[in-house]
NUMISE-275158 format. One line per 3 residues: number of its first residue (from 1); their letters; for each residue y, z, x of N, C-alpha, C, O, CB. Coordinates in steps of 0.05 Angstrom, whole numbers, always signed. Each point is the difference from the previous one (the first is absolute). Glycine has a CB too. Example, Ala and Ser with C-alpha at 12.3 -4.5 7.8 and 13.67 -1.06 7.14 Angstrom:
2
1) AS) -114:+156:+264:+24:+0:-18:+24:+0:+18:+0:+13:+21:-23:+12:-59 | +44:-39:+31:+24:+1:+16:+22:+14:-15:+22:+4:+10:-35:-47:+14
end
This chain:
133
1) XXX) -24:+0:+17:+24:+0:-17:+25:+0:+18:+1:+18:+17:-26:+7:-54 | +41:-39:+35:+23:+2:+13:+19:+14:-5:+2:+4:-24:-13:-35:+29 | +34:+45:+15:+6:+21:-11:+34:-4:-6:+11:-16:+16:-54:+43:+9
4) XXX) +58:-18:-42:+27:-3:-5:+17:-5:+25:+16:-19:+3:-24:+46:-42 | +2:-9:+56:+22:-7:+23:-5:-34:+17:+17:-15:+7:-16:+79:+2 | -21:-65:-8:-15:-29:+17:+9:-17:-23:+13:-19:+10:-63:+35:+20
7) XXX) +49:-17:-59:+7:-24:-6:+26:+1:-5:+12:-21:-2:-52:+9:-12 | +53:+34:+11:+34:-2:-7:+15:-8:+28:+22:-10:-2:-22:+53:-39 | -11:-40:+69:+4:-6:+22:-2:-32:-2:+19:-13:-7:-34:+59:+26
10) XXX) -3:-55:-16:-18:-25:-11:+27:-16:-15:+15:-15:+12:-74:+43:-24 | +62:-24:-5:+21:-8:-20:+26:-4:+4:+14:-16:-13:-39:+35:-8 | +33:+2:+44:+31:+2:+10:+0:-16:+12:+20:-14:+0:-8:+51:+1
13) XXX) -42:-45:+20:+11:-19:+32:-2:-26:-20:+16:-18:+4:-43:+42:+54 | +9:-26:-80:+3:-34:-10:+21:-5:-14:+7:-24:-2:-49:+17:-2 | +58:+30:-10:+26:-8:-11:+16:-15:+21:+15:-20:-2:-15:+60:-28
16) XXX) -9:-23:+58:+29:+2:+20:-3:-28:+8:+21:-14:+5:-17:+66:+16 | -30:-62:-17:-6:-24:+11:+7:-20:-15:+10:-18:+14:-40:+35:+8 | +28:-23:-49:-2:-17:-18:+38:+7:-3:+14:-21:+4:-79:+20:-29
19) XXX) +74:+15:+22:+28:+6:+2:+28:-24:+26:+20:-14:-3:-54:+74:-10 | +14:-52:+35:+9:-2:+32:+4:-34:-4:+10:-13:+19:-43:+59:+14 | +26:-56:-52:-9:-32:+1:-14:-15:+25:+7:-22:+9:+32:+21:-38
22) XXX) -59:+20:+37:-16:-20:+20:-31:-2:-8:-20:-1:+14:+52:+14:+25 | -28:-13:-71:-21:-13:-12:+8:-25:-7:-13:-3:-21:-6:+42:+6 | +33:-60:+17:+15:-16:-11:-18:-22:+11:+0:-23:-10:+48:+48:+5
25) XXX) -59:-21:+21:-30:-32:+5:-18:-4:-17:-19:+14:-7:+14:-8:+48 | +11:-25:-47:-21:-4:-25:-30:+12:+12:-7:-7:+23:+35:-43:-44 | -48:+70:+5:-26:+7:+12:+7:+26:+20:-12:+4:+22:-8:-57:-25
28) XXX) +36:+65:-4:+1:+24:+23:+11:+25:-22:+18:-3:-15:-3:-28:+69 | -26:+49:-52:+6:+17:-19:+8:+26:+11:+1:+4:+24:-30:-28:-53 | +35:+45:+10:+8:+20:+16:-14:+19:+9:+10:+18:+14:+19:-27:-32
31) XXX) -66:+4:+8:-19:+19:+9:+3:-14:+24:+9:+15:+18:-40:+3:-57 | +26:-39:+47:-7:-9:+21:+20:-2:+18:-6:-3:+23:-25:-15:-45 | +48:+19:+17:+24:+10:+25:-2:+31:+6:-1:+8:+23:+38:-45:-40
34) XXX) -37:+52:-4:-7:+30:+7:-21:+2:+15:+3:+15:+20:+13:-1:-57 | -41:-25:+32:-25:-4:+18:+4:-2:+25:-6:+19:+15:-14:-37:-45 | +30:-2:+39:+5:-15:+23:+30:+16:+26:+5:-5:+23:-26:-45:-66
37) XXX) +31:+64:+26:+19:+15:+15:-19:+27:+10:+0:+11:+22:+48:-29:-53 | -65:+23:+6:-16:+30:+9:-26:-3:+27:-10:+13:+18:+16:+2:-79 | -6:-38:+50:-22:-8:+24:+22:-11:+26:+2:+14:+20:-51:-34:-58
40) XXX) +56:+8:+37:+11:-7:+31:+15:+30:+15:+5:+2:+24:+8:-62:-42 | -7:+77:+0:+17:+31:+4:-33:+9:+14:-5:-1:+24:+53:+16:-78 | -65:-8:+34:-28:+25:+10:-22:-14:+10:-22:+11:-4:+28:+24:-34
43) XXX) -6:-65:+54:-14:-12:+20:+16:+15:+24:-11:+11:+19:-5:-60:-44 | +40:+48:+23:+11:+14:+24:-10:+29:+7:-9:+8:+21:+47:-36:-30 | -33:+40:-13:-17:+35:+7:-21:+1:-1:-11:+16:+14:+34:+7:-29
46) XXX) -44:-46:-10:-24:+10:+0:-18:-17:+17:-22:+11:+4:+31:+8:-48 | -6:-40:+54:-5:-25:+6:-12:-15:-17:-2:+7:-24:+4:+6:+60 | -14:-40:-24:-3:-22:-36:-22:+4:-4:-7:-15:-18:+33:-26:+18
49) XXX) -47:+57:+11:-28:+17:-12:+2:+11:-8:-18:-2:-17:+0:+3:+33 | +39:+28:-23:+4:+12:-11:+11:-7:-25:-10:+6:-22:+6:+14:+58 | +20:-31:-33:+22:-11:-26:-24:-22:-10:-7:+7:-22:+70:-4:+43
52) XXX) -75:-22:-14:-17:-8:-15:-23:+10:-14:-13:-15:-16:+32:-8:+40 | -28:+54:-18:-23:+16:-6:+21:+16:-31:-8:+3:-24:-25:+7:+90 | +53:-5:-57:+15:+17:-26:+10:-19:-15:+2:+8:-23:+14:+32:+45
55) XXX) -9:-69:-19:+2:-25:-15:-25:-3:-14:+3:-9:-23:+27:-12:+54 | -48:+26:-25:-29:-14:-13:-8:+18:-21:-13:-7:-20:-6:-14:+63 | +26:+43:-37:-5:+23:-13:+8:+5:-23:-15:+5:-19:+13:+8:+53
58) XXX) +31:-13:-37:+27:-3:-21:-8:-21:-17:+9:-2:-23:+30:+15:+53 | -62:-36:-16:+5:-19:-27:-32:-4:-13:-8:-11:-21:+56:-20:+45 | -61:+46:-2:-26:+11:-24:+1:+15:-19:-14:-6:-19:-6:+3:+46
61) XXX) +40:+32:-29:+7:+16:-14:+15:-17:-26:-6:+0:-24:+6:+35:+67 | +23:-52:-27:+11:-17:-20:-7:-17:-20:+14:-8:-19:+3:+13:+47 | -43:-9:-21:-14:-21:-13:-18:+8:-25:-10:-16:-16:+12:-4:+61
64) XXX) -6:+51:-43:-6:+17:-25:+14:-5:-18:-8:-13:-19:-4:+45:+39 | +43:-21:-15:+17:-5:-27:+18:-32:+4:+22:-3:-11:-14:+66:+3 | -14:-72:+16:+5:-29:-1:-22:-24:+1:+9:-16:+16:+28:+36:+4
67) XXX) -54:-27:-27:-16:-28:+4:+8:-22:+11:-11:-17:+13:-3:+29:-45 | +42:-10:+23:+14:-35:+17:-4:+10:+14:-22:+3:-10:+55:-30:-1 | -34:+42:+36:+5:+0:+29:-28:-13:+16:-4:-2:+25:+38:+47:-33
70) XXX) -46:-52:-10:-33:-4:+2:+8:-32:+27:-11:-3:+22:-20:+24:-94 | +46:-35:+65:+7:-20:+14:+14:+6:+26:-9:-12:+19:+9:-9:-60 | +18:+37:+46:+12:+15:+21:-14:+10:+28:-11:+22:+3:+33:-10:-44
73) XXX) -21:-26:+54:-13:+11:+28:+18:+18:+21:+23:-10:+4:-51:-36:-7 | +22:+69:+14:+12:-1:+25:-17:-16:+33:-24:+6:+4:+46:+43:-35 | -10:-64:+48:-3:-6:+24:-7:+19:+20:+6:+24:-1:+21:-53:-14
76) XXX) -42:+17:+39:-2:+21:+14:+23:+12:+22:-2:+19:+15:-43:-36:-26 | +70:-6:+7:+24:+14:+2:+17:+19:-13:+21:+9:+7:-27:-40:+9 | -6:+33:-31:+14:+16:-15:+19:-20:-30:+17:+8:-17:-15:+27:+71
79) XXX) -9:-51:-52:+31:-13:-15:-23:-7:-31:-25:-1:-1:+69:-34:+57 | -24:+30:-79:-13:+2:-27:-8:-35:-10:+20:-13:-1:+13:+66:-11 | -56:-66:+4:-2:-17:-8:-2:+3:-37:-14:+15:-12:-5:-28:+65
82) XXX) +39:-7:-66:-13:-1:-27:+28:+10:-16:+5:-11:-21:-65:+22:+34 | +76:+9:-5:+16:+22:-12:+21:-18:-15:+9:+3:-23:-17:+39:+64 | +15:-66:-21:+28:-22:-12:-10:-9:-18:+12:+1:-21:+12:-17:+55
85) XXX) -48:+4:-35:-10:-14:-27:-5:+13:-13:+2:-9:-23:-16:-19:+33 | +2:+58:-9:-5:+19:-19:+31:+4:-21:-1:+4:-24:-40:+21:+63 | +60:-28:-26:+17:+16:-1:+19:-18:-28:+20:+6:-13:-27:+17:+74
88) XXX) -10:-45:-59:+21:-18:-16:-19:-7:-28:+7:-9:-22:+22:-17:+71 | -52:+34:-40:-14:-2:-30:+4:+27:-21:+6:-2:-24:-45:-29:+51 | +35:+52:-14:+1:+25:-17:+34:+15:+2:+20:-7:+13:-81:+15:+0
91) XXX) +59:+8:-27:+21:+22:-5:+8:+14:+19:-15:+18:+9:+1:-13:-46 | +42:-10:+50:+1:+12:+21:-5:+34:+7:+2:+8:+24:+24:-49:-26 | -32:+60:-21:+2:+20:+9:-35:+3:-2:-8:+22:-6:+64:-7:-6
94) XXX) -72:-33:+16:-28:+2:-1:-13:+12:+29:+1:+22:+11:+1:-63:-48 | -15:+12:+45:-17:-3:+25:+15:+11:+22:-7:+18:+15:-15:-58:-30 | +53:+22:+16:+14:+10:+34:+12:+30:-3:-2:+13:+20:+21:-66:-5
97) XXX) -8:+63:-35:+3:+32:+0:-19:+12:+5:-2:+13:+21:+27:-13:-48 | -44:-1:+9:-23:+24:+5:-13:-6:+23:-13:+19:+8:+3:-9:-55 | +7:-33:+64:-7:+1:+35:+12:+9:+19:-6:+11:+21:-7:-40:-27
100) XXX) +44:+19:-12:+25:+21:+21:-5:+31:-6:+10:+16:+15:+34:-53:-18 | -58:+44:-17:+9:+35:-3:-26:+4:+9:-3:+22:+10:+38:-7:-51 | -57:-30:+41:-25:+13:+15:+1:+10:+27:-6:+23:+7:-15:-51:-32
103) XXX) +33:+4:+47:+9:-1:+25:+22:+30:+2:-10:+18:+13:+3:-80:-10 | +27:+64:-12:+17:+23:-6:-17:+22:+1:+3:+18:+16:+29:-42:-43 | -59:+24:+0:-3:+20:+6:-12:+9:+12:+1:+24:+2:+10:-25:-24
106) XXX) -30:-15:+40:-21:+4:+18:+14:+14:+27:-11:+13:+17:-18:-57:-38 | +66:+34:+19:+11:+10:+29:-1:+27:-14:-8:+21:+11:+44:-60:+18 | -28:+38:-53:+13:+28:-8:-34:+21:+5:+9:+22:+9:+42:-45:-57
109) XXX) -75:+24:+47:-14:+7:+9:-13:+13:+34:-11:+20:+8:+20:-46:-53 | -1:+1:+58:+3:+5:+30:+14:+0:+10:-5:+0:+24:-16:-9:-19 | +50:+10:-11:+15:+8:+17:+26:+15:-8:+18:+8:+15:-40:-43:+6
112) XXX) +18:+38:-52:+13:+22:-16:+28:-15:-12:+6:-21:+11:-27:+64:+22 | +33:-35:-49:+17:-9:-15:+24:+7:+16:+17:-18:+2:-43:+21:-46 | +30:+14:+54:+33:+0:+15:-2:-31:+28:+15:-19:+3:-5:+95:-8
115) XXX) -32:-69:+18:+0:-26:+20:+0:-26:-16:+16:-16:+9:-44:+40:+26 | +11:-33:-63:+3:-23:-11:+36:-7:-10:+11:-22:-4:-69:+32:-10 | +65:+12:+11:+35:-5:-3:+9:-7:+16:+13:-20:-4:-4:+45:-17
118) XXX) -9:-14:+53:+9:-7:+16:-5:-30:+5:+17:-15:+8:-16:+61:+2 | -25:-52:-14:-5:-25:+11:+4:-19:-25:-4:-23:+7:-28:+40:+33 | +38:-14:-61:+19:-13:-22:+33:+0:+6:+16:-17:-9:-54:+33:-25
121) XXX) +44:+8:+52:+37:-3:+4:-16:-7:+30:+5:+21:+11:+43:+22:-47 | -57:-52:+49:+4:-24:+25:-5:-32:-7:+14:-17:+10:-32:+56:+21 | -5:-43:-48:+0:-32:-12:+16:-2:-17:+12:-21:+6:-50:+12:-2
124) XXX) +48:+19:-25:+26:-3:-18:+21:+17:+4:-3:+22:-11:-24:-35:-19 | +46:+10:+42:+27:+24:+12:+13:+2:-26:+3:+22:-10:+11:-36:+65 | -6:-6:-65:+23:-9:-19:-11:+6:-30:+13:+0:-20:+7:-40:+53
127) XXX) -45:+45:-31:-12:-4:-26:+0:+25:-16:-13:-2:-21:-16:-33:+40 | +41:+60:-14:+13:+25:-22:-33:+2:-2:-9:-8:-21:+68:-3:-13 | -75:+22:+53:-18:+13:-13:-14:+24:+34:-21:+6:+10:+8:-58:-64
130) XXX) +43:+57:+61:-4:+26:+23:-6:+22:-17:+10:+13:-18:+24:-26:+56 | -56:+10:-22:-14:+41:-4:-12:-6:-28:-3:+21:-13:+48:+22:+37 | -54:-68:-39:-16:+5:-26:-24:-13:+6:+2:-21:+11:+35:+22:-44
133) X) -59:+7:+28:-26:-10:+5:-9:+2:-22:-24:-7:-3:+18:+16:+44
end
């Protein structure tokens, strides 16, 4: 079950993204820009084994309360296959939220909710969500 804070988190970074207008390519959405910032950020701390082991993870869980994601691969770089096309058939607050709040909460598990803030006010500075996890 996913928990309030992971998906209301979840929710803020895709407002902020879908907001920021650098979803504006046709096929790029805002899960998948949120994705893709979190992974290129925690390949650096975790490396891309790691971040691809907690990527893989987030979207098996995800895939309980979502089915679309059934098409969605992660790489063994780490990076997400499937999510842009996912992203344009279904409802945006479906498949790419609840993968983004899985991932969220899986940090929020290992590495605790005050560090997952922090490392939300280092990938998003501007994005009004210091110190909320």
């Amino acid at each position: 079950m996913l928990t309030p804070e992971s998906l209301d988190l979840a929710r803020r970074l895709l407002a902020y993204e879908a907001g920021a207008g650098k979803t504006s390519v046709a096929g790029e959405s805002a899960a998948f820009h949120v994705y893709e910032k979190l992974r290129r950020h925690l390949c650096v701390l975790a490396g891309v084994a790691g971040f691809e082991s907690l990527a893989a993870r987030a979207l098996t869980l995800a895939r309980a309360e979502a089915p679309s994601l059934r098409t969605v691969q992660v790489t063994a770089d780490g990076s997400i296959q499937g999510l842009r096309e996912l992203e344009l058939q279904i409802d945006k607050d479906d498949g790419g939220t609840i993968l983004i709040a899985r991932l969220l909460g899986l940090l929020f598990i290992f590495i605790g909710e005050a560090l997952t803030a922090q490392l939300v006010q280092d990938v998003w500075p501007d994005s009004g969500n210091k110190g909320k996890a």
